[in-house]
N, CA, C and O atoms as CSV, one atom per row, in Angstrom:
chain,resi,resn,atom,element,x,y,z
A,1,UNK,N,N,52.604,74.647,108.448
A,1,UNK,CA,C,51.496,74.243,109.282
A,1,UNK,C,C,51.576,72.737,109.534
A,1,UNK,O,O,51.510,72.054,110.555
A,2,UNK,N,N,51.760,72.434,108.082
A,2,UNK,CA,C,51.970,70.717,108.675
A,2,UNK,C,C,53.264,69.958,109.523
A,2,UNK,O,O,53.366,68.795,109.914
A,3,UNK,N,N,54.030,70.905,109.615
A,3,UNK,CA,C,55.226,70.587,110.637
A,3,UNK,C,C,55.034,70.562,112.167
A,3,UNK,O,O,55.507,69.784,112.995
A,4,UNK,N,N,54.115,71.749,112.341
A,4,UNK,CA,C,53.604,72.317,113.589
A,4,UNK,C,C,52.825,71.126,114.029
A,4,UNK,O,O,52.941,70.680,115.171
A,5,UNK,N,N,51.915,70.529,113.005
A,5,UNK,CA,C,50.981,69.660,113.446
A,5,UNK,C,C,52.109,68.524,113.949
A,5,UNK,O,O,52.049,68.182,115.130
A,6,UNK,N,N,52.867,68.085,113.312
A,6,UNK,CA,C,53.687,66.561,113.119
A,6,UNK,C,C,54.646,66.817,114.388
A,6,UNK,O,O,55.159,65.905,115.036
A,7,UNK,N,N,54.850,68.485,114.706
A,7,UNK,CA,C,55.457,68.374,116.076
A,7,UNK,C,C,54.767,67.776,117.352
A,7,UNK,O,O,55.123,66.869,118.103
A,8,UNK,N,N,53.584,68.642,117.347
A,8,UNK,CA,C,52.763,68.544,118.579
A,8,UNK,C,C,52.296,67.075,118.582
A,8,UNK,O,O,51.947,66.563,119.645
A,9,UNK,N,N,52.276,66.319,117.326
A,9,UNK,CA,C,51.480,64.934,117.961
A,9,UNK,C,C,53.093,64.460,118.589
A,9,UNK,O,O,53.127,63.419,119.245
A,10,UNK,N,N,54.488,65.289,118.361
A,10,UNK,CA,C,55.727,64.195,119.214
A,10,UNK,C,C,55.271,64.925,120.779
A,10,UNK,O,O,55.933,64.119,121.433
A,11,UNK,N,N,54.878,65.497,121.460
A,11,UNK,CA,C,55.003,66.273,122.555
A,11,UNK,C,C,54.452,64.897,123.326
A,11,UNK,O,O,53.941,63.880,122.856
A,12,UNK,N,N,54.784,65.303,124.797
A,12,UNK,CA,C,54.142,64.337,125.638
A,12,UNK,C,C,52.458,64.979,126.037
A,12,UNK,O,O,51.946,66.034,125.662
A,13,UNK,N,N,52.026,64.157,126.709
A,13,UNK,CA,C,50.378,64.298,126.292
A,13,UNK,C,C,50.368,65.265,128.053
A,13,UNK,O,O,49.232,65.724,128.165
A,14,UNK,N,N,51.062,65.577,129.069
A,14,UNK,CA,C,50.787,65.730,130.100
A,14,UNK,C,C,51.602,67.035,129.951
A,14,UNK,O,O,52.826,66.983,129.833
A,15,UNK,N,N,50.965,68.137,129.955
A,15,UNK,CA,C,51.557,69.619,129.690
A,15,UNK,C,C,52.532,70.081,130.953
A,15,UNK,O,O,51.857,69.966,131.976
A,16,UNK,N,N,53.609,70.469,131.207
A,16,UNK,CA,C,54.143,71.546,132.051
A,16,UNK,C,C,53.263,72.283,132.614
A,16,UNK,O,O,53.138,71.918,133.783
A,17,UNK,N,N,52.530,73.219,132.339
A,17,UNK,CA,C,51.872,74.241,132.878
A,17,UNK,C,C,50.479,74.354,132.469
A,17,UNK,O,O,50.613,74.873,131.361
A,18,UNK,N,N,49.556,74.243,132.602
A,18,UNK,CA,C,47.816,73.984,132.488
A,18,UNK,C,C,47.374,74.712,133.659
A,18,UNK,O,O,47.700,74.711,134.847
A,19,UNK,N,N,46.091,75.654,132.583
A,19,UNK,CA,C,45.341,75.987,132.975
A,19,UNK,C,C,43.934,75.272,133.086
A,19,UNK,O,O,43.366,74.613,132.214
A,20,UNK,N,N,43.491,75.574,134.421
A,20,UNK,CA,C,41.781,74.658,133.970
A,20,UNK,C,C,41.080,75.667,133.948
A,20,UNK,O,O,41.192,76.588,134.757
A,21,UNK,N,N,40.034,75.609,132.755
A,21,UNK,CA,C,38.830,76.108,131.753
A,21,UNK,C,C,37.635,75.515,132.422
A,21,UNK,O,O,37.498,74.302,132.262
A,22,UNK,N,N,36.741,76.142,133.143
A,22,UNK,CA,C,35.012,75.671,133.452
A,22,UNK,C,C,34.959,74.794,132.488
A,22,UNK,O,O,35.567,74.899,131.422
A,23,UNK,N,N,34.026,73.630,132.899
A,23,UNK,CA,C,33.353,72.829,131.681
A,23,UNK,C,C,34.322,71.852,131.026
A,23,UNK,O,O,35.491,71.619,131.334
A,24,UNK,N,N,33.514,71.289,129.974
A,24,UNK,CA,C,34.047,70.187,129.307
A,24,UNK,C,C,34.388,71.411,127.766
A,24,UNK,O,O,33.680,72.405,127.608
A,25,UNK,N,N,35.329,71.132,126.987
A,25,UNK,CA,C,35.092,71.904,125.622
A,25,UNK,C,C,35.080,70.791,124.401
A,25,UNK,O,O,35.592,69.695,124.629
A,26,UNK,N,N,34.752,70.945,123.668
A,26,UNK,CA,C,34.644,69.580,122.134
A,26,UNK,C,C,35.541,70.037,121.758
A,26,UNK,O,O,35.990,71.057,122.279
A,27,UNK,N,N,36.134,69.427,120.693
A,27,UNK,CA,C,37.283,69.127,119.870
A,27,UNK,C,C,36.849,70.473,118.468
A,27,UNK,O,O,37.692,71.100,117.826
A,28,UNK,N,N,35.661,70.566,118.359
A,28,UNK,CA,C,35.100,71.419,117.416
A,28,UNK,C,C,34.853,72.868,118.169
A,28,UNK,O,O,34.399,73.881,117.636
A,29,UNK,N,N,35.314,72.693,119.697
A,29,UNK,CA,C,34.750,73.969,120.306
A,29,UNK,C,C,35.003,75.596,119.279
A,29,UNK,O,O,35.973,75.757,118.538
A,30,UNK,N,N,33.984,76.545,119.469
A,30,UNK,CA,C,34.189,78.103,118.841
A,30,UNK,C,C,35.009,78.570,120.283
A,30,UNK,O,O,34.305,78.600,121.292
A,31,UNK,N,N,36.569,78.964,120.440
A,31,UNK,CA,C,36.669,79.353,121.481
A,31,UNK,C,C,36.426,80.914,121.939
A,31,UNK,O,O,36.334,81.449,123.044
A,32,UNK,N,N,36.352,81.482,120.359
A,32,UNK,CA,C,35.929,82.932,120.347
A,32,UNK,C,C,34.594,83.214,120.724
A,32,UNK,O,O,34.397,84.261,121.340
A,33,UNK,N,N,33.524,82.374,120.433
A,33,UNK,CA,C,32.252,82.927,121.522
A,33,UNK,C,C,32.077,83.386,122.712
A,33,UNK,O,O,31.081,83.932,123.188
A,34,UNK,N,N,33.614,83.021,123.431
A,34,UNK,CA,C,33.913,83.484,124.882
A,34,UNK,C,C,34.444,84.338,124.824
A,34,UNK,O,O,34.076,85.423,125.273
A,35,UNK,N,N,35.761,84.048,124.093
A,35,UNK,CA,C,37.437,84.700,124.049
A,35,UNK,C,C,37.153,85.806,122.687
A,35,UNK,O,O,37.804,85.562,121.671
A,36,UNK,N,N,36.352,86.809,122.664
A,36,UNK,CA,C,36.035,87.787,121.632
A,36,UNK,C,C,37.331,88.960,121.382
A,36,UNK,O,O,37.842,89.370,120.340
A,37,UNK,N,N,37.591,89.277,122.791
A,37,UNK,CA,C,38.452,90.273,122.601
A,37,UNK,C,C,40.223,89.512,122.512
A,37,UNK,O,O,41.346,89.976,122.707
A,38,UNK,N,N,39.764,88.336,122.169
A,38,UNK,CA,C,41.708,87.885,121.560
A,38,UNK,C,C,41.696,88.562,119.897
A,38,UNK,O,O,42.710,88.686,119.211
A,39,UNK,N,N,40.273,88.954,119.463
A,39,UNK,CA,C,40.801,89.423,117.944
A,39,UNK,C,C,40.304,90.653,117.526
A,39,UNK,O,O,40.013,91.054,116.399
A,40,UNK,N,N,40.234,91.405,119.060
A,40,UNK,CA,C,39.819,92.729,118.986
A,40,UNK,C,C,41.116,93.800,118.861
A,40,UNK,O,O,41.842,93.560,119.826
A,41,UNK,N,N,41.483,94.492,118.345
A,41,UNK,CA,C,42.458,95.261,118.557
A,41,UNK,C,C,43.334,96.012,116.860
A,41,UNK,O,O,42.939,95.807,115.712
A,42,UNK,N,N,44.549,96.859,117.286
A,42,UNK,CA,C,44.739,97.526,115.989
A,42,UNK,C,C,45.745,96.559,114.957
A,42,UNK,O,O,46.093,96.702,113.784
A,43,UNK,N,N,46.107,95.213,116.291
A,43,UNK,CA,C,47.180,94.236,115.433
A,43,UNK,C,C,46.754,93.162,116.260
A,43,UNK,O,O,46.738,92.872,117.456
A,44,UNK,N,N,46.361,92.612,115.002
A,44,UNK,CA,C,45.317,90.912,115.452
A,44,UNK,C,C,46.418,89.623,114.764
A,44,UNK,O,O,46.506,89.518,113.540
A,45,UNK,N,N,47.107,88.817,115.574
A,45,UNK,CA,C,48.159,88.088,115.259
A,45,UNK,C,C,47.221,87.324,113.870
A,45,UNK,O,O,45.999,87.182,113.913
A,46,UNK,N,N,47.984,86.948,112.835
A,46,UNK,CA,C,47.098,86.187,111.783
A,46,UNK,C,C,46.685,84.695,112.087
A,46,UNK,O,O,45.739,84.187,111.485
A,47,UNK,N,N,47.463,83.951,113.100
A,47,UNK,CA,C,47.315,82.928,113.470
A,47,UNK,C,C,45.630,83.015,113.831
A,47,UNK,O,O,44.851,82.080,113.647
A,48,UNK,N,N,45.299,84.221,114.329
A,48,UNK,CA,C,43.813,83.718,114.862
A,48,UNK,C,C,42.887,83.535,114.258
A,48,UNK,O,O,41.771,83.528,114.777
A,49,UNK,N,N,43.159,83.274,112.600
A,49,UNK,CA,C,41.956,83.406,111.932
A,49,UNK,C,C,42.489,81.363,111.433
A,49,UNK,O,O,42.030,80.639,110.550
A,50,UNK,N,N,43.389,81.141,112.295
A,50,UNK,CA,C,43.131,79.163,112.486
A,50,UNK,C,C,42.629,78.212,113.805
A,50,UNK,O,O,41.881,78.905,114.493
A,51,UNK,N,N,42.738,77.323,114.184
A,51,UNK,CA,C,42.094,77.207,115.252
A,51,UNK,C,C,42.930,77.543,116.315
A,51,UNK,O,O,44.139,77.565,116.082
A,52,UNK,N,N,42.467,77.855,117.620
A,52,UNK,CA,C,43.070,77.648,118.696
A,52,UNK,C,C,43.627,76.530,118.626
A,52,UNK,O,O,44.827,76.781,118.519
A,53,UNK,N,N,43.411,74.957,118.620
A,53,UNK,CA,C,44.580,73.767,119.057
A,53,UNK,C,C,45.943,74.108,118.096
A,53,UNK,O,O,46.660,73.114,117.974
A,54,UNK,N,N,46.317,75.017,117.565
A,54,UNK,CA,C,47.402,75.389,116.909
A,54,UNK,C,C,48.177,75.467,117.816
A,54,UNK,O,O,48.968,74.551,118.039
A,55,UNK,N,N,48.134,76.595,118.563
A,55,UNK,CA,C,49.091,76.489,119.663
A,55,UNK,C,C,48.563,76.018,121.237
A,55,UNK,O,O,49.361,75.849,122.158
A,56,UNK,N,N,47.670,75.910,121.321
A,56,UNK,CA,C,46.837,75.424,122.599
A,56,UNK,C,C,46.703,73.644,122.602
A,56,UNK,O,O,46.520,73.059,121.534
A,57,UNK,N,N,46.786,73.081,123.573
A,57,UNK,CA,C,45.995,71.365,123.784
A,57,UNK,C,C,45.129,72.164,124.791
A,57,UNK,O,O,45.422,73.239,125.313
A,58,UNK,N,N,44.000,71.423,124.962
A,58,UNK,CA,C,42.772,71.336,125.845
A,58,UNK,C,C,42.827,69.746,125.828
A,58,UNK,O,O,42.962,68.997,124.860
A,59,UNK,N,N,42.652,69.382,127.471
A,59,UNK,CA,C,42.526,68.097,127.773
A,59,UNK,C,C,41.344,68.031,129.000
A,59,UNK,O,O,41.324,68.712,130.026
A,60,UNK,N,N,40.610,67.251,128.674
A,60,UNK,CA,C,39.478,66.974,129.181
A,60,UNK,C,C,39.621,65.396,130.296
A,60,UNK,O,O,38.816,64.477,130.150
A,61,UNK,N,N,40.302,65.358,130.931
A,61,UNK,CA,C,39.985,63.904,131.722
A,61,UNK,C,C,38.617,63.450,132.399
A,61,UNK,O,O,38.346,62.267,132.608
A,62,UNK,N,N,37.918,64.347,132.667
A,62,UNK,CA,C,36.562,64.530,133.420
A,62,UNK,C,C,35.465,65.421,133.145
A,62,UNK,O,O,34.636,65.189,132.265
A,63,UNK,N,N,35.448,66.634,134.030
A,63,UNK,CA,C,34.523,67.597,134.259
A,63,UNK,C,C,35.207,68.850,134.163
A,63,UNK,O,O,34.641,69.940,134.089
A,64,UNK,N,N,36.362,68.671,134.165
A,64,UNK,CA,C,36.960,70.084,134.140
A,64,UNK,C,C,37.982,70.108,132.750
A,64,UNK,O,O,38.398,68.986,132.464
A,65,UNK,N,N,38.303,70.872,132.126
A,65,UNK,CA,C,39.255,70.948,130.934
A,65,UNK,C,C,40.113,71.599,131.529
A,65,UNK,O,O,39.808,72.489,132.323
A,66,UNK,N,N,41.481,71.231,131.218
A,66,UNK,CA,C,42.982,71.784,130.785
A,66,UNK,C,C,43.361,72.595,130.149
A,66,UNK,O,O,42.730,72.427,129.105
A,67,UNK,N,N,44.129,73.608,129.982
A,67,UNK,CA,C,44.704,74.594,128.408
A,67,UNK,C,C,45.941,75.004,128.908
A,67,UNK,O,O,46.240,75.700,129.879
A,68,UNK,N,N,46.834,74.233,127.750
A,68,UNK,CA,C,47.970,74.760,127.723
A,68,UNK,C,C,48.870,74.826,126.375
A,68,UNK,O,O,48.627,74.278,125.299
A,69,UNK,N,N,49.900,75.588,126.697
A,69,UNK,CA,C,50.814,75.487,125.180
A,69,UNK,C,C,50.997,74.403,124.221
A,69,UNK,O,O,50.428,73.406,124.667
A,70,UNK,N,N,51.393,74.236,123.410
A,70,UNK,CA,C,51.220,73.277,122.691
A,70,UNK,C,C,52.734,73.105,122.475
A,70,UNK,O,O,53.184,72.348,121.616
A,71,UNK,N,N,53.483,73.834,123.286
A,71,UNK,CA,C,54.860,74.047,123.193
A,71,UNK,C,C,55.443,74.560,124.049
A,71,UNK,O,O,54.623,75.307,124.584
A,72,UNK,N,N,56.764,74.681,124.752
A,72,UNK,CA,C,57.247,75.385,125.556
A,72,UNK,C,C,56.920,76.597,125.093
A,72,UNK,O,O,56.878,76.751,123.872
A,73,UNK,N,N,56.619,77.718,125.994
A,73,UNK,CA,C,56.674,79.147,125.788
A,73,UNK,C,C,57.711,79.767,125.206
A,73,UNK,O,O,57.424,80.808,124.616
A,74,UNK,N,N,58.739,79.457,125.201
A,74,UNK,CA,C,60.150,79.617,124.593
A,74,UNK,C,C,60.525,79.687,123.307
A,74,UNK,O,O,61.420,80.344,122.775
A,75,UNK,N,N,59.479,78.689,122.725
A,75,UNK,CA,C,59.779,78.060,121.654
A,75,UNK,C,C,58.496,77.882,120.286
A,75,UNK,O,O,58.614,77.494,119.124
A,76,UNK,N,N,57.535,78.272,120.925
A,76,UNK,CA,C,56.261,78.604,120.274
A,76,UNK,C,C,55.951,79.366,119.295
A,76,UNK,O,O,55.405,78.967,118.266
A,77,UNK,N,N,56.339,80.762,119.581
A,77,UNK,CA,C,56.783,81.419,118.226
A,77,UNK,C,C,57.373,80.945,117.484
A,77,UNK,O,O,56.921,81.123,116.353
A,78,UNK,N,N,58.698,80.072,117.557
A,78,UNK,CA,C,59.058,79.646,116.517
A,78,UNK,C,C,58.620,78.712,115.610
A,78,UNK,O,O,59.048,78.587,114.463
A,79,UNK,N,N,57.925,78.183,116.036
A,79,UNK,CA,C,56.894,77.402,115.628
A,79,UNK,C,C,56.693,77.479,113.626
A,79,UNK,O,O,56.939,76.762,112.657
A,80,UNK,N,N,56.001,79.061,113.967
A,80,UNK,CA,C,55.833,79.414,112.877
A,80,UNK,C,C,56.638,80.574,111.968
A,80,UNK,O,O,56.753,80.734,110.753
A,81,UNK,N,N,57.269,81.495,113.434
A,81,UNK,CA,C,58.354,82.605,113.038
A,81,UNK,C,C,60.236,82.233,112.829
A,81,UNK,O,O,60.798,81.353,113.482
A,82,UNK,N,N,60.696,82.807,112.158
A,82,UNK,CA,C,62.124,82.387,112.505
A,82,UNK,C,C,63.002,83.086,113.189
A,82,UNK,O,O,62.840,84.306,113.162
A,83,UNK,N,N,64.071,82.580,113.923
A,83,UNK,CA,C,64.270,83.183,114.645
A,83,UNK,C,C,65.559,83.780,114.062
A,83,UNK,O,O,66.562,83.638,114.761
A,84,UNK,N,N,65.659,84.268,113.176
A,84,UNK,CA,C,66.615,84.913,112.360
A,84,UNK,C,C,65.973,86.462,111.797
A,84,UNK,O,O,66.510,87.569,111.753
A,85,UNK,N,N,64.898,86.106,111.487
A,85,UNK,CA,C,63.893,87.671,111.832
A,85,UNK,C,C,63.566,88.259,112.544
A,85,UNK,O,O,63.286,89.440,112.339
A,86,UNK,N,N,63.429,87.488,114.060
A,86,UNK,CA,C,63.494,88.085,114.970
A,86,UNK,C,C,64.503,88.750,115.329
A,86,UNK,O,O,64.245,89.748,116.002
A,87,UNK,N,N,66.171,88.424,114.989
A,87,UNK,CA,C,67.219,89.268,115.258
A,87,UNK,C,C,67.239,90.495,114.619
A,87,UNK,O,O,67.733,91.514,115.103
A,88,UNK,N,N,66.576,90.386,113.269
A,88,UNK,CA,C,66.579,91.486,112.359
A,88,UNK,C,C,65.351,92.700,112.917
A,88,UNK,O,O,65.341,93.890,112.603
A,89,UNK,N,N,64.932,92.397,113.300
A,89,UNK,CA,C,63.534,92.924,113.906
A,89,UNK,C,C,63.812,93.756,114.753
A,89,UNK,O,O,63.502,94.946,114.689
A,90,UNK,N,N,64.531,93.132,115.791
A,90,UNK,CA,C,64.860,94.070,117.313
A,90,UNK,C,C,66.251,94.962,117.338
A,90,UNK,O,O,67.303,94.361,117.121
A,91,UNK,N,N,66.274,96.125,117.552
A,91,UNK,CA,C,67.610,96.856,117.558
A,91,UNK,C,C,68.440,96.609,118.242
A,91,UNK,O,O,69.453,97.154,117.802
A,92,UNK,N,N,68.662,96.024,119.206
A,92,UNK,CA,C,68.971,95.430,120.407
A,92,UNK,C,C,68.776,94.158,121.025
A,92,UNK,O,O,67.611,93.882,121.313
A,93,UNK,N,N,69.772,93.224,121.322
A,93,UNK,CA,C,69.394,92.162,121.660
A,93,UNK,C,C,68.010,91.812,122.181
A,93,UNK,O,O,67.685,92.662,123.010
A,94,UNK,N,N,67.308,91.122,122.058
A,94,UNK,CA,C,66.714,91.044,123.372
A,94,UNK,C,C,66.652,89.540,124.615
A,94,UNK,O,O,67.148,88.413,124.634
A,95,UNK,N,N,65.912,90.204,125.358
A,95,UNK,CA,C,66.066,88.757,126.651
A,95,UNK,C,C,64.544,88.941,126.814
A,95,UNK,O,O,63.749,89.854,126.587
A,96,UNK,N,N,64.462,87.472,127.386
A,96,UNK,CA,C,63.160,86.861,127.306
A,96,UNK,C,C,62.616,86.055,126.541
A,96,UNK,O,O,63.329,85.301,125.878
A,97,UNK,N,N,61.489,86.017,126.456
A,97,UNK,CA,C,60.272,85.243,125.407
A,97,UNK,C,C,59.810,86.417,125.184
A,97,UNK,O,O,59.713,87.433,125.871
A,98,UNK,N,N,59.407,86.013,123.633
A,98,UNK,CA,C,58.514,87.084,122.959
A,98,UNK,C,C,56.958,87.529,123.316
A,98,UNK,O,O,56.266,88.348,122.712
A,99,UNK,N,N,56.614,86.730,124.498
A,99,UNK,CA,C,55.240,87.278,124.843
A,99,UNK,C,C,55.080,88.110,126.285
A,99,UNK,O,O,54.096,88.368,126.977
A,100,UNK,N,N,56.778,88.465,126.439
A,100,UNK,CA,C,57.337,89.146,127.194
A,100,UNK,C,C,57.015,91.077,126.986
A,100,UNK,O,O,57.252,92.005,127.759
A,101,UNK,N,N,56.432,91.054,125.679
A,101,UNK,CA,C,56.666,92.376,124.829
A,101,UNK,C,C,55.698,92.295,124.050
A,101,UNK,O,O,55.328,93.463,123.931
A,102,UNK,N,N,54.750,91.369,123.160
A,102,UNK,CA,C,54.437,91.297,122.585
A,102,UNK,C,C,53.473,89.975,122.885
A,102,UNK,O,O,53.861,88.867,123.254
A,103,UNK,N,N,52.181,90.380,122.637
A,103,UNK,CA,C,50.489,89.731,122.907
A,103,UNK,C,C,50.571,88.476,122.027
A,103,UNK,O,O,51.309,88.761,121.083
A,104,UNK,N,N,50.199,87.403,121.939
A,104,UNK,CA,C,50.075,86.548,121.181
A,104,UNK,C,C,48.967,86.174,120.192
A,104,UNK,O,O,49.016,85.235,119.396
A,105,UNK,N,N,47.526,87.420,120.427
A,105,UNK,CA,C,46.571,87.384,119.927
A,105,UNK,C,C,46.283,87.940,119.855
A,105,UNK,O,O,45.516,87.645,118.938
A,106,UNK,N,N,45.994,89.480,120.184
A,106,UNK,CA,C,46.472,91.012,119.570
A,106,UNK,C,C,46.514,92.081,120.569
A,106,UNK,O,O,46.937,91.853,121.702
A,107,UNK,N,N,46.138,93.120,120.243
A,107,UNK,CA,C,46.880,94.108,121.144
A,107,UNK,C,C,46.087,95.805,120.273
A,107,UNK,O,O,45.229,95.750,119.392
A,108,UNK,N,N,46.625,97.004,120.786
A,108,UNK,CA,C,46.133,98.234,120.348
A,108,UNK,C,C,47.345,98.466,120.245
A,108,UNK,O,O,47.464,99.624,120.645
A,109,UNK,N,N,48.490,98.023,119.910
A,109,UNK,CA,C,49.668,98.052,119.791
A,109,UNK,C,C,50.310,97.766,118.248
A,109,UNK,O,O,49.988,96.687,117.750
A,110,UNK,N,N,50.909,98.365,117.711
A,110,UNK,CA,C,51.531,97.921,116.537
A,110,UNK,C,C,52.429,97.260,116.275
A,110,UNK,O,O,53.489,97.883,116.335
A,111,UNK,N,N,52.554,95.854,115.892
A,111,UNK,CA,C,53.448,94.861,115.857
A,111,UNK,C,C,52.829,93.862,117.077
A,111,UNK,O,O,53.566,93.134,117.743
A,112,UNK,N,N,51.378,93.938,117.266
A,112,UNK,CA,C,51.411,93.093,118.648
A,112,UNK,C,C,51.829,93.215,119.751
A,112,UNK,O,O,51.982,92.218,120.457
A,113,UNK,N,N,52.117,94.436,120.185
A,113,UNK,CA,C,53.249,95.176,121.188
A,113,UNK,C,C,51.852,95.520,122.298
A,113,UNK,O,O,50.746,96.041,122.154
A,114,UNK,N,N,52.712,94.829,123.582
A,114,UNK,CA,C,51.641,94.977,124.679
A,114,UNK,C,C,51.696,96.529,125.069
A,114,UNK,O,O,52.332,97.223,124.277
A,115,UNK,N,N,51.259,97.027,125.914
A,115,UNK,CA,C,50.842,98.416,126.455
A,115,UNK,C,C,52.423,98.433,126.997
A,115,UNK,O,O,52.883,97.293,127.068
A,116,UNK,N,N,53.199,99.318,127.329
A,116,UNK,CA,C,54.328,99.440,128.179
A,116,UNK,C,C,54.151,99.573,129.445
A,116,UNK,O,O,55.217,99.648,130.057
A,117,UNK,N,N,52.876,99.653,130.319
A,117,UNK,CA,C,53.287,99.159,131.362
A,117,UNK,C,C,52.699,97.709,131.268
A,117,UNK,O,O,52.058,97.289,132.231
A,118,UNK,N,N,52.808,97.230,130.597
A,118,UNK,CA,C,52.286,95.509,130.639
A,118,UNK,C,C,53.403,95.218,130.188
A,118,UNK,O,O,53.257,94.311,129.369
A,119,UNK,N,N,54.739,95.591,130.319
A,119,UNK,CA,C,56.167,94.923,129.195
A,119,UNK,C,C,56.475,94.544,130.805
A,119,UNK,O,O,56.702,95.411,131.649
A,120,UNK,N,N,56.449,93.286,131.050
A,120,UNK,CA,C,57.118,93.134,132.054
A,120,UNK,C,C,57.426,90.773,131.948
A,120,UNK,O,O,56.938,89.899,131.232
A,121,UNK,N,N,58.160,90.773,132.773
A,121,UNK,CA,C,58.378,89.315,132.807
A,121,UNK,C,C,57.034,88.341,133.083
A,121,UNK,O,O,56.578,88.197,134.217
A,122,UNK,N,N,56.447,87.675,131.865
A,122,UNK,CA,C,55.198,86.696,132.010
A,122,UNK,C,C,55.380,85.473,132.899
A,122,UNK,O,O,56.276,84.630,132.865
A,123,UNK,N,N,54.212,85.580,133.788
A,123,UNK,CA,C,54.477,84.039,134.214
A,123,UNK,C,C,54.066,82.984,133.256
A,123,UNK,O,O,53.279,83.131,132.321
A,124,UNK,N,N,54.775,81.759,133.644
A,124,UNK,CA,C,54.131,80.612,132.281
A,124,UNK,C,C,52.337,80.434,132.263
A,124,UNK,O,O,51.563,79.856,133.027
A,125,UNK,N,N,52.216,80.921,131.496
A,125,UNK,CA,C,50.418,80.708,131.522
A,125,UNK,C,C,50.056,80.364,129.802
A,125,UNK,O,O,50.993,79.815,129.222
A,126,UNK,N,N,49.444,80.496,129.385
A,126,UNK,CA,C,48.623,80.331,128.129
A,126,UNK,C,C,47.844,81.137,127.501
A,126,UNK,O,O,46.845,80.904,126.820
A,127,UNK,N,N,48.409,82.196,127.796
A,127,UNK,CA,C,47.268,83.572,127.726
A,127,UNK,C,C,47.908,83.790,126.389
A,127,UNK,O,O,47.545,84.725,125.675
């Protein structure tokens, strides 16, 4: 965890890909008072029981907030997963990013595994 942290303060402060969020959010924001169903489901990633800025920045310049990765999409999972388990994991190579196949905050799926017709190529977003 404390690596993750010591990464993200090296990142540059101006994200690749941002989403804007209604409103201003605090630094203390609950983002689950909104976002309820990210920890609804039969496989709830464990990350969600830390904060969202784990893998999320929210940037506020004004009136409107920002949200984006806290990492390339590419590379985010690894963050905390290795990617040597991931080879062991899959029977078959695979291609892509892992949120290509698999929800980042849970799913009715086992292993985090999106619906199969939702297995398809993600655009870069923050979802």
């Amino acid at each position: 965890m404390l690596t993750l942290l010591a990464a993200l303060a090296l990142l540059p402060t101006t994200p690749a890909s941002a989403v804007e969020h209604p409103g201003i959010l605090h630094q203390d924001e609950n983002c689950l008072a909104c976002h309820r169903d990210k920890i609804r489901g039969q496989s709830v990633h464990s990350a969600m029981v830390t904060s969202c800025a784990v893998c999320h920045l929210a940037q506020t310049p004004g009136d409107m907030t920002t949200m984006s990765l806290a990492m390339p999409r590419e590379q985010i999972c690894f963050a905390c997963h290795e990617k040597a388990v991931q080879a062991r994991q899959h029977s078959s190579p695979t291609k892509g990013t892992c949120v290509d196949c698999h929800d980042a905050h849970a799913s009715a799926q086992r292993m985090l595994l999106r619906d199969p017709v939702d297995v398809r190529p993600r655009r870069a977003d923050v979802h």
